[in-house]
Every structure is written in C-alpha cells, then in structure tokens.
VOGU-3710 file (C-alpha; in Angstrom, 3 decimals, decimal comma):
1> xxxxxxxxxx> 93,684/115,262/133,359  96,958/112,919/134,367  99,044/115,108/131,722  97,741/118,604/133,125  98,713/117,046/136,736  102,331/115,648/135,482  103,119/119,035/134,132  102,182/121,351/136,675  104,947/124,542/137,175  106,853/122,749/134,272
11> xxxxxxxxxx> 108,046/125,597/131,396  109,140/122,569/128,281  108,463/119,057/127,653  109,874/116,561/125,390  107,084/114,689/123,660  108,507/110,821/122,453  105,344/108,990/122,519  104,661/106,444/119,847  101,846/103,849/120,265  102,882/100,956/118,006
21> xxxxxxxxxx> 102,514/98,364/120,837  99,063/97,635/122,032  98,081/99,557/124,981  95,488/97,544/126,287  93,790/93,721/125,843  91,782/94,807/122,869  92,692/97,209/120,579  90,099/98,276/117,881  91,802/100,621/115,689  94,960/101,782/113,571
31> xxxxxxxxxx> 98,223/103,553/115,610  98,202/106,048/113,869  94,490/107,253/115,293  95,735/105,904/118,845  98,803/108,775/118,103  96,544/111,157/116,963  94,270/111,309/119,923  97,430/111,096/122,430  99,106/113,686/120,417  95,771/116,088/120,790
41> xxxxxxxxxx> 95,427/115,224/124,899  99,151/116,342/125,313  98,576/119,594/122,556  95,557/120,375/125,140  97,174/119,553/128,837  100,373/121,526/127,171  97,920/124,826/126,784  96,019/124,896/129,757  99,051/124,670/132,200  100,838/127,142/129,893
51> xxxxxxxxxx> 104,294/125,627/128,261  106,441/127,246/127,164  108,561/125,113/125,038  108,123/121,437/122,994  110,304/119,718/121,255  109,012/116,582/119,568  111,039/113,609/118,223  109,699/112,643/114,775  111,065/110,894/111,735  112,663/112,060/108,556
61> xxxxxxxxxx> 110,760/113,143/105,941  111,237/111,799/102,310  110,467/114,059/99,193  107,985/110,885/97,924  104,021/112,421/97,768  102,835/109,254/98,641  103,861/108,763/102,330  103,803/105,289/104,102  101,048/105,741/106,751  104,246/105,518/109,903
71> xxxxxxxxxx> 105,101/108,425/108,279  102,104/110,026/107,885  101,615/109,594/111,333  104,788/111,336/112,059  103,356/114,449/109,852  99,764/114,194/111,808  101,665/114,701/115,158  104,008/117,604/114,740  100,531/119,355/113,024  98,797/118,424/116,109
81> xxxxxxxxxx> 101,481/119,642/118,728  102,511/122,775/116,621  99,347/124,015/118,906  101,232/122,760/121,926  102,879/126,379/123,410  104,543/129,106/121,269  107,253/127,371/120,874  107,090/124,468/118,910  111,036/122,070/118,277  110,711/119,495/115,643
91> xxxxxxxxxx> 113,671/116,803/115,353  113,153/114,467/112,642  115,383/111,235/112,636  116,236/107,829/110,976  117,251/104,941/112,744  118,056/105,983/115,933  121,620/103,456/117,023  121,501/102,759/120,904  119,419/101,092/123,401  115,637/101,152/122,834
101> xxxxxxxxxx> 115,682/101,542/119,200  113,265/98,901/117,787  114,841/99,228/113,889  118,307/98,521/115,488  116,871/95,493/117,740  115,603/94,505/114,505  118,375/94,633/112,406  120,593/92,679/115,279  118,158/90,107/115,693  117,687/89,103/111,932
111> xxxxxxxxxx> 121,773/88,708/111,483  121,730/86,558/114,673  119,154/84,550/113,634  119,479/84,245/109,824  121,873/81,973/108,703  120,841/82,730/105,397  119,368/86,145/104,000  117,339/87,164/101,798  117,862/90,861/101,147  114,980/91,740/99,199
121> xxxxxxxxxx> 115,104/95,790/97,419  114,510/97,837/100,181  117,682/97,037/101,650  119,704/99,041/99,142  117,517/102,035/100,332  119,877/105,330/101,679  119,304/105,749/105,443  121,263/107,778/108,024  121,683/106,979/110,994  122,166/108,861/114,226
131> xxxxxxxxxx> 124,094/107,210/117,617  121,668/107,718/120,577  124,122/109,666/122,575  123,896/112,199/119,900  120,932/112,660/119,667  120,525/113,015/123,147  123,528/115,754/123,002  120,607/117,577/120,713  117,908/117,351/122,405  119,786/118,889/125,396
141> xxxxxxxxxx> 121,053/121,486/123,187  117,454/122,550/121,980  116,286/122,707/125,521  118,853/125,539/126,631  117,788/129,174/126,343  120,571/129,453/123,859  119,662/126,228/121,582  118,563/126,214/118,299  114,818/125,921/118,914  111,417/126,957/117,497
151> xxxxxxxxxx> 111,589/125,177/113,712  112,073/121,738/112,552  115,195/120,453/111,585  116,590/117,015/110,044  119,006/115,288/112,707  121,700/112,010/110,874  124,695/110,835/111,704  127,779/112,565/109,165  127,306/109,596/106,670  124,831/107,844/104,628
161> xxxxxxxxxx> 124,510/104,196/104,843  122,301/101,068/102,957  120,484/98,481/105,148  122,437/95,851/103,406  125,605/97,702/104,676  124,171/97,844/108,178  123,610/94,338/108,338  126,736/93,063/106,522  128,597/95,520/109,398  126,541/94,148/111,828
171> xxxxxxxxxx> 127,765/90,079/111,235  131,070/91,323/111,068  130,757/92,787/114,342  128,939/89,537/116,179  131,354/87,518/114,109  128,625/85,868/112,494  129,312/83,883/108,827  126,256/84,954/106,994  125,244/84,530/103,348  123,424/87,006/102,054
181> xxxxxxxxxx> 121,612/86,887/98,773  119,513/90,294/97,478  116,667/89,978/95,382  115,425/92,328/92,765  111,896/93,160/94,095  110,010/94,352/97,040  107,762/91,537/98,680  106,113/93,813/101,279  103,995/90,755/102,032  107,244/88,631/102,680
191> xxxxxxxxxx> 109,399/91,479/104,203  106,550/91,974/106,874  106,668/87,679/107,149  109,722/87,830/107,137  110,894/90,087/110,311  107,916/89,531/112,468  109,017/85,795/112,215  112,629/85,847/112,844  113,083/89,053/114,865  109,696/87,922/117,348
201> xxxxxxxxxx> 108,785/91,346/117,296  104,983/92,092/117,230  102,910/92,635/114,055  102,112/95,768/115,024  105,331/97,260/115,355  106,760/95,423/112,115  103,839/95,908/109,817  104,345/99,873/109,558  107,918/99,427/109,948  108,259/97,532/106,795
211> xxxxxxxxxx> 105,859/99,816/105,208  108,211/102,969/105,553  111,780/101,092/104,441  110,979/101,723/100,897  111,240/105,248/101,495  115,149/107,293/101,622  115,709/108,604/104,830  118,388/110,887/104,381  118,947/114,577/105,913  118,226/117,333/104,024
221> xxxxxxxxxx> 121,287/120,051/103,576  118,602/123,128/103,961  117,042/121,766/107,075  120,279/120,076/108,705  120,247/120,834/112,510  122,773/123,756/112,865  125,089/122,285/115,680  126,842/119,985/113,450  129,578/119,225/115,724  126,652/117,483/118,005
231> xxxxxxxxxx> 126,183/114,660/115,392  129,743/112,984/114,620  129,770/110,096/115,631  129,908/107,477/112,645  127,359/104,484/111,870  130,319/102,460/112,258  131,193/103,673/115,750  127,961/103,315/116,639  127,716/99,820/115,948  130,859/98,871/117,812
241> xxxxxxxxxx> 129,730/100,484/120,718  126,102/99,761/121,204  126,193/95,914/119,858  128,495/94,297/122,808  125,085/94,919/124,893  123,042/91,944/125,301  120,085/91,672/123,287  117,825/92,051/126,217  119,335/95,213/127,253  119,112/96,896/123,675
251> xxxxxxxxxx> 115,432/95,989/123,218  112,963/93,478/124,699  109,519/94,898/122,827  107,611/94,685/125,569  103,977/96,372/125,862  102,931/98,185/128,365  99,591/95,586/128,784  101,599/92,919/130,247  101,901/94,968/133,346  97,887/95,787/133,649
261> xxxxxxxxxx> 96,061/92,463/135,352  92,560/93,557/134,270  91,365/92,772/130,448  90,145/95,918/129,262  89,499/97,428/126,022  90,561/100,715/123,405  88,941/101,792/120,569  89,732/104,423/118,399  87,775/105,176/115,130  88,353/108,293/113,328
271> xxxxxxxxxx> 84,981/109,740/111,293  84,221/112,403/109,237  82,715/115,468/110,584  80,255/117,644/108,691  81,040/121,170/107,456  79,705/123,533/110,405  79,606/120,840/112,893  80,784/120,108/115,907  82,009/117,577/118,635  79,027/118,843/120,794
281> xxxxxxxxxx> 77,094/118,373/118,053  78,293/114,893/117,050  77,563/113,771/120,553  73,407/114,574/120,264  73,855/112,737/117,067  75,158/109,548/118,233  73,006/109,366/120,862  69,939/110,241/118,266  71,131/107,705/115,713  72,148/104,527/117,234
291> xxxxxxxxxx> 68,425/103,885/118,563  67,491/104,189/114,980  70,008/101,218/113,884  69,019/99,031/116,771  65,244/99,981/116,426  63,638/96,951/117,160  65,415/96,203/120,632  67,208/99,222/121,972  66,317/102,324/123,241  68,170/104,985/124,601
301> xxxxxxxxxx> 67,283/107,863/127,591  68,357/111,042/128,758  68,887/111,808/132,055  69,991/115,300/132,471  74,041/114,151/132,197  73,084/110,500/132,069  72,748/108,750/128,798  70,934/105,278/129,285  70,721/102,685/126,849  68,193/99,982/127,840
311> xxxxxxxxxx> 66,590/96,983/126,397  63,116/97,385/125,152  62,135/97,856/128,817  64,042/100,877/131,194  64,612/98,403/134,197  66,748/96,615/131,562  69,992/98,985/131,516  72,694/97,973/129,105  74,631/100,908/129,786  74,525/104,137/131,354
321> xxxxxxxxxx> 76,874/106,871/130,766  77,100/110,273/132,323  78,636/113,273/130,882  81,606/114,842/132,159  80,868/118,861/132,569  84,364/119,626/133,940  86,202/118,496/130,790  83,351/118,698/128,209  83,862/121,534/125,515  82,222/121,935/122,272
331> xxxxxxxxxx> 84,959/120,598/120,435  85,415/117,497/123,017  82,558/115,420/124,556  83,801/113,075/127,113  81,117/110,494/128,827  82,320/108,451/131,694  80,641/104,902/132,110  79,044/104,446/135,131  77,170/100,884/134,954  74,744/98,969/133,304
341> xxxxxxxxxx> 74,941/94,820/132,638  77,226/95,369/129,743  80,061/96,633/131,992  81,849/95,488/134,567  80,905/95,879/138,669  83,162/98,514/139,730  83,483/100,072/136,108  86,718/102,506/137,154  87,706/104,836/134,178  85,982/103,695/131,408
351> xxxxxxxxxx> 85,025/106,565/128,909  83,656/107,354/125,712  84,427/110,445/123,936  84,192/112,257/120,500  86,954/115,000/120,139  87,676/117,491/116,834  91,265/116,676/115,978  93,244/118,350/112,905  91,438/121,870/112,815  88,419/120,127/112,766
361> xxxxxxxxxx> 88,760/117,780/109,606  88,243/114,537/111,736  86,143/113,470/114,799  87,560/110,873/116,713  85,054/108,270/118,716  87,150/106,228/121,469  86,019/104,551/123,880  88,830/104,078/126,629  89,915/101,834/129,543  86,424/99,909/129,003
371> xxxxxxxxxx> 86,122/96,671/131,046  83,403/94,357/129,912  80,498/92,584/132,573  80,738/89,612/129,844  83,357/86,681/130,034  86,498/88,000/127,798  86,187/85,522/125,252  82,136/86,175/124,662  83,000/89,866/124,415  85,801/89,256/121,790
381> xxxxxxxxxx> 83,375/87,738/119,661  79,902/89,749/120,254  80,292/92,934/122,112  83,413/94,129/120,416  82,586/93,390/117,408  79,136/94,775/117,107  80,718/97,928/118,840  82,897/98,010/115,636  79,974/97,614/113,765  78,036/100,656/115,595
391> xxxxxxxxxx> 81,233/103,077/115,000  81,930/101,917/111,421  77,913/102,551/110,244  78,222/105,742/112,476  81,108/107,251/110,225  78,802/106,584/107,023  75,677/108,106/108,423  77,733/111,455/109,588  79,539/110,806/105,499  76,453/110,789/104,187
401> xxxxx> 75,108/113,883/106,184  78,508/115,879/105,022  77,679/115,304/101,255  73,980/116,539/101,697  75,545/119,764/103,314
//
C-alpha cells in the first residue's frame, strides 16, 4: 500500500533493495525470504500503478550450478520483478568501489585492522570491480529513452582483479605495513569468524557474504553492457579516490531498527504449496489446522472477517485477527491484528499474511510489524519460539498434503 502511494504518476523505478540487516527487533527467518517477499510487494505496487520501466541492480552471475544462497537470492529477485512492467533492466555487478559498498567497507576495515593476515583461498578468486560513479553513469544511461534497456547485462570495471590484490593495493594506499600470509584452503567457518570479528560488521551481512567469495565474479563478453565507454575507470583509480574518505563516511552498517523505539517482530517462513492450491486456500487451512496441533487448549472462531483464537473458553481471546478485503486476492491473504492478550494495547500494523510467490512454487507465511502484550524477554523465549514452531509443523502438514496429491 506505501509502495503503490510512493509511486503514484511515476513511469520507472530503480529497485536497490537488499535486506541483509535486520529490519526489525526479532527477525525469524533467512534474507533471502525477507527479499523475496519485498521483491513480490514492489513486482505488485509496480503493476497496479502501471510502470513503465525497472531496472534492478543485482550481482554477477558465475557459470558454477551450485549457487551460494546471496546469489541465489539475486536470481529469485530479477524472476520476481521480471513481472514488474513491460520493461524489465537487469544490471548485474561485483564489488561495487565507492561509498556505501559493504564488500569495500570490508575490505578497508580488515587492512586497517589486521596487522597480520591470513589470506585464506578465496582471496585469489577473479573479481571485477566497478567505481560507483560508473555505475551510476549506467544506471542513468538505462533510464533515458535512448539507453540500452529491456535485457540484462553484466556491468565491471575494464580489468580483472584478485582480493589479495585489492587488499595488498589497499595497505599501500593507507600506508599500512602489513604481512600477509595465504593459506591453501577455504575455512568458510574461519573466513565468516574471521571478518565479522575484525571488520564489526553484523553476522548477517558477513555470513552470506563469505558464502559467495568462492565464486568468480567476472563479466561475461556476450552479456557486457554495450556503453563501454561508461565503465573506465580502473580498480586502481578507484581506490585512490574513494579511500581518503573516512571510514564512517564510506560505510557505518547501520540497520534501519536502531531508528524504530518500539520492539517489534518479522517473520518470514517460506512453505510448500500443494499442486492446485492456493493462497486463499492456504489461509482456510491454517486456520483449520492449528486448532488441531493445539487441541487440548486452543480453539479458534470465525467471525465473518474476524479470526479469533481463544483459550479453551471464548472470553479468553489470545488473538483476534480480521481479514483485509481491500488487499485480499486469491493468491494473497493478508489479516491485520486487531487485539487479543497476546498483543500489544494499541496493536498498529501488525499483519499476518500468506502470499504465492515464484509462479506459485512457494507460499510465504509472515507475520509483520507484530508487537507483543508480553515483556520482550518472555516473548523471546515462549511466544516466538512456539510461533516458529506453529509455522515450521505448518510447512510439513501442507508437504505432506502435496505428496498425497
């Protein structure tokens, strides 16, 4: 509802949203799910106030089969947005050099802090780089009428480059006397130790990170961004101009939580849904089942658009939800709470929805913006976790019903 306001009268949008900082007090769930389901609300804002145009900043694409999940991520949301309008721009970079790129705060911060490195195999991987001003030089360039626009292309720098090369460049440039000693093996356990300790950045921005370095992230010739000339500037020129910034100023890896007061809570599960079924569907089904797995102590109620979930007596509401009909469709059920002693006085926007995502291979269950009636650390350690719980035996029962049809 926010996006379809925010894009009103607009004819393109550039999508850069990537959710691998928390993005509320409790996540429950994987980023790549969390990007999923954002991906899908923009795909369906983006058709119902008709754009024209998106272009989409992703990452390079490696010939390996076996795909680091980051990456698969990457792969999920250009599927999901090629939906978006009728024309559908897909950039795929490396490391982007400039302010704001977490893999080049990273890189600064371990050569600043290191006296000593390890460089364990995945820093002789190929990557190529491209300077932020370029890249913004292409993006601008895809956005004119006359731009190269409607496929996906690979966007680098002109040269290829090793992370041990970066970082050797990078000491020379702060004037830092580093030893650095490579080892023949890759510790994805210790690389992911490794960084999140010395660069302070958080687990879940390392974690995938790490996960994707093994991988060579080079441009392919065939799918090279036509405008050449756009993408000149060198890795080394890059470096020299971007590093003189203070650290704070390239990248500070801040989430977006620390500026919301209220604790309050996201979770994201994605399920399998059943041949012939749908979100609609799913909905009844959750409502049917979960009785059935708290059977000797909850009950459940419908109200027209209210769902009620009570225990063992009606006057003893746990939580009552109430189905949205303005934004309900078969393939998305959303359910807004609206009280009960499990939630919080004054409950705001707290939802739970299923949605179809991927041409229906997946259902997603989120609940969103929930805030709890229970003190923060009892819900940690009850509430949240039996909601896990619920969503987790959920996704077997609707398994179980896809292999009987």
């Amino acid at each position: 509802k926010d996006l379809k306001l925010a894009m009103q009268g607009c004819d393109q949008a550039v999508y850069l949203v990537h959710s691998m900082l928390p993005s509320a007090s409790l996540v429950q769930g994987t980023f790549y799910d969390t990007d999923l389901i954002l991906a899908d609300n923009f795909t369906r804002a983006a058709r119902e106030v008709g754009l024209q145009h998106v272009l989409f900043l992703s990452g390079l694409m490696p010939l390996d089969s076996k795909l680091s999940w980051h990456l698969r991520s990457r792969l999920e949301v250009e599927q999901t947005l090629q939906q978006a309008a009728p024309e559908v721009t897909v950039l795929r970079a490396s490391i982007v050099m400039g302010q704001g790129g977490s893999s080049f705060a990273i890189l600064r911060r371990l050569v600043e802090r290191l006296p000593i490195m390890l460089l364990p195999q995945w820093t002789q991987t190929p990557t190529q780089p491209i300077d932020l001003r370029d890249l913004i030089k292409v993006i601008s360039a895809s956005l004119s009428s006359a731009g190269p626009r409607g496929q996906i292309w690979d966007v680098g720098g002109p040269e290829t480059i090793t992370y041990q090369r970066l970082l050797v460049t990078v000491a020379q440039l702060l004037q830092k006397r580093r030893v650095m000693l490579p080892v023949p093996a890759f510790s994805l356990f210790l690389s992911r130790l490794w960084l999140r300790l010395v660069t302070q950045a958080p687990q879940a921005l390392t974690y995938p990170l790490v996960e994707s370095l093994r991988h060579q992230m080079t441009v392919r010739p065939s799918h090279l961004y036509p405008r050449r000339e756009l993408m000149q500037t060198t890795w080394e020129d890059s470096l020299r101009y971007w590093l003189p910034l203070s650290e704070g100023e390239v990248h500070s890896f801040r989430s977006a939580v620390t500026t919301i007061g209220t604790r309050h809570v996201r979770s994201v599960q994605r399920l399998p849904l059943p041949a012939g079924k749908d979100a609609s569907w799913v909905g009844r089904e959750y409502f049917e089942w979960l009785p059935q797995l708290f059977s000797f102590f909850i009950r459940s109620r419908l109200e027209g658009n209210l769902c009620v979930f009570y225990l063992l007596h009606p006057a003893l509401k746990l939580l009552v939800l109430e189905k949205s009909v303005e934004l309900s469709t078969p393939d998305r059920q959303l359910l807004y709470v609206k009280g009960g002693r499990l939630a919080a006085h004054g409950v705001g926007r707290g939802r739970l929805e299923f949605r179809e995502v991927l041409n229906k291979q997946y259902i997603m269950s989120a609940l969103h913006d929930f805030r709890p009636a229970l003190p923060w650390i009892v819900y940690k350690y009850t509430q949240a976790v039996v909601h896990l719980f619920v969503m987790k035996s959920f996704g077997r029962h609707l398994a179980k019903l896809g292999r009987k049809t």
